[in-house]
C-alpha positions in Angstrom: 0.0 0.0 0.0 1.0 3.4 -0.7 1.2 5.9 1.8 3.3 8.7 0.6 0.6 11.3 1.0 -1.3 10.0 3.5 -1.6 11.3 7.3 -2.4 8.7 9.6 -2.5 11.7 12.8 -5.9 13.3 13.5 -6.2 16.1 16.1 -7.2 14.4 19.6 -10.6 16.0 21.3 -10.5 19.8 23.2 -10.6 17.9 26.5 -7.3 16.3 25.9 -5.7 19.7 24.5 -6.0 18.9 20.9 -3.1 16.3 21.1 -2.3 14.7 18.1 -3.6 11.0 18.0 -3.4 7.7 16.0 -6.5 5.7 16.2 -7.8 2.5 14.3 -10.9 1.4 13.4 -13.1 -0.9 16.0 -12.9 -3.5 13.9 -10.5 -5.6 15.8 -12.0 -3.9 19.1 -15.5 -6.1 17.8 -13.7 -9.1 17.3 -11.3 -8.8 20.4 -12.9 -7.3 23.4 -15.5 -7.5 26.0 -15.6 -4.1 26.4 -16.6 -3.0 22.8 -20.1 -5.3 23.9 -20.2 -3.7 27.5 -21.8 -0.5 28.6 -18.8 1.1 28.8 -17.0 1.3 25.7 -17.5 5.1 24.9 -15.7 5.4 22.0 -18.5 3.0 20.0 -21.3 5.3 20.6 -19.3 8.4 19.5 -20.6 10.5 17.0 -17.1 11.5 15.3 -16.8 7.6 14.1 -19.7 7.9 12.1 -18.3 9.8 9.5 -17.3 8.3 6.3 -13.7 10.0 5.3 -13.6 9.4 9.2 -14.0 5.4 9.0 -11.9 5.2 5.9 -9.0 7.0 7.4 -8.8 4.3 10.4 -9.2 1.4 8.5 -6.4 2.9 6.7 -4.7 2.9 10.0 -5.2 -0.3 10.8 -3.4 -1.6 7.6 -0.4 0.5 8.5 -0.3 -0.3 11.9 0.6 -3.8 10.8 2.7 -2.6 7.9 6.9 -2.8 7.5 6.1 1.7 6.4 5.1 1.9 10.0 7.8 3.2 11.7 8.8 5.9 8.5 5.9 6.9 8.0 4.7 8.1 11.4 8.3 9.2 11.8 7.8 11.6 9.4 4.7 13.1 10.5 6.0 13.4 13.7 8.8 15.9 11.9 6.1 18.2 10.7 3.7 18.5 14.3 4.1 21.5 16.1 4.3 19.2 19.7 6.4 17.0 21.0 3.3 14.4 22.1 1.0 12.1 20.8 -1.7 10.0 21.5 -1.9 6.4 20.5 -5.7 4.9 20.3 -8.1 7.6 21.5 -10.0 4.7 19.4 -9.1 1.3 18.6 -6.5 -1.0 20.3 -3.8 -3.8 19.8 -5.5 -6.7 17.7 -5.6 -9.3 20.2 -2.5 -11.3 21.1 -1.9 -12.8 17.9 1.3 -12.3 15.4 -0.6 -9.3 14.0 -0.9 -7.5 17.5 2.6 -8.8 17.8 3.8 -6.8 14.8 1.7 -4.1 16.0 3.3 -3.7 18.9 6.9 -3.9 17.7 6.0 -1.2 15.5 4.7 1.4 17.6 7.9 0.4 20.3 10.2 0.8 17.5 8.4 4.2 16.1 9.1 5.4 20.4 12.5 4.2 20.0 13.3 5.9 16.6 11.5 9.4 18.1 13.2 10.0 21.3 12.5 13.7 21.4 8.4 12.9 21.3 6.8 11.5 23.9 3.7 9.1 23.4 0.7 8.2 25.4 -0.4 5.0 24.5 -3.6 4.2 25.3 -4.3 0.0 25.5 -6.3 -2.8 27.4 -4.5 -5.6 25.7 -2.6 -6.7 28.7 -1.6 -9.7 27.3 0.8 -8.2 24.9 2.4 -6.0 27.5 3.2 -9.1 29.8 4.6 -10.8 26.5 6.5 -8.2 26.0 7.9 -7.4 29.0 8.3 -11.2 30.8 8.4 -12.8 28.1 10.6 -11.1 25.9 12.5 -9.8 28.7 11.9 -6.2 26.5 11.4 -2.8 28.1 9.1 -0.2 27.3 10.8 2.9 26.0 11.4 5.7 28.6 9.3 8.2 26.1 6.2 5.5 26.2 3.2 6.4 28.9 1.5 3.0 28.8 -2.4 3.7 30.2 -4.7 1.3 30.4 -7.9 2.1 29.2 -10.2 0.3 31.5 -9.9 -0.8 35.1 -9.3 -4.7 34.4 -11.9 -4.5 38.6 -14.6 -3.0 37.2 -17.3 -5.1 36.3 -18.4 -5.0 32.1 -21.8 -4.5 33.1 -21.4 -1.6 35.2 
């Protein structure tokens, strides 16, 4: 796939001070997570990912998320912001613990790794890939990575 003019960052919400962010599509959130069928996945029921160029851009997204451009391409957004901070998944997630999370994963450490002046906020509830990574592995997060988990793995799905 081609993505020489194509910009995979969208301007996060007001509440998080405009931030840039990299989001994917639901689609593997559908597929992957009990949240996405709970009461409180928010992200589902938000009117911004109803929009068609909106949709189209993520699934985009969730091709290059997997994809050997990853690291370039984001790299060389990341050259043209105007702040030094970004916001992984204000929507979507890791596919599940699978190679393609896997790859995933790699990418978005290496892309941290690559872009030591930028710090990232990554958003995730896959837990498993973090243990894999971590005991597993026996990798560490990047010192520029915030890793947040996005739900409370206490709270009850039905709540």
């Amino acid at each position: 796939m081609n993505y020489n003019n194509y910009n995979p960052i969208t301007r996060g919400n007001k509440k998080m001070g405009n931030i840039p962010c990299l989001d994917k599509s639901l689609v593997d959130c559908s597929i992957n997570c009990d949240v996405y069928n709970s009461l409180i996945c928010y992200v589902k029921n938000n009117p911004n990912e109803r929009y068609p160029s909106r949709k189209k851009k993520l699934l985009k997204n969730d091709k290059l998320f997997k994809s050997d451009q990853f690291v370039k391409v984001i790299s060389r957004h990341l050259r043209f912001l105007n702040c030094r901070v970004m916001r992984i998944f204000g929507s979507g997630d890791f596919d599940h613990i699978s190679k393609k999370g896997k790859i995933e994963f790699q990418n978005v450490m290496d892309m941290a790794k690559k872009n030591k002046n930028h710090k990232f906020w990554l958003i995730s509830r896959n837990f498993e890939l973090l243990y894999n990574w971590l005991e597993i592995e026996k990798k560490k997060i990047p010192d520029n990575i915030i890793y947040y988990f996005s739900a409370d793995l206490k709270n009850s799905l039905t709540d």
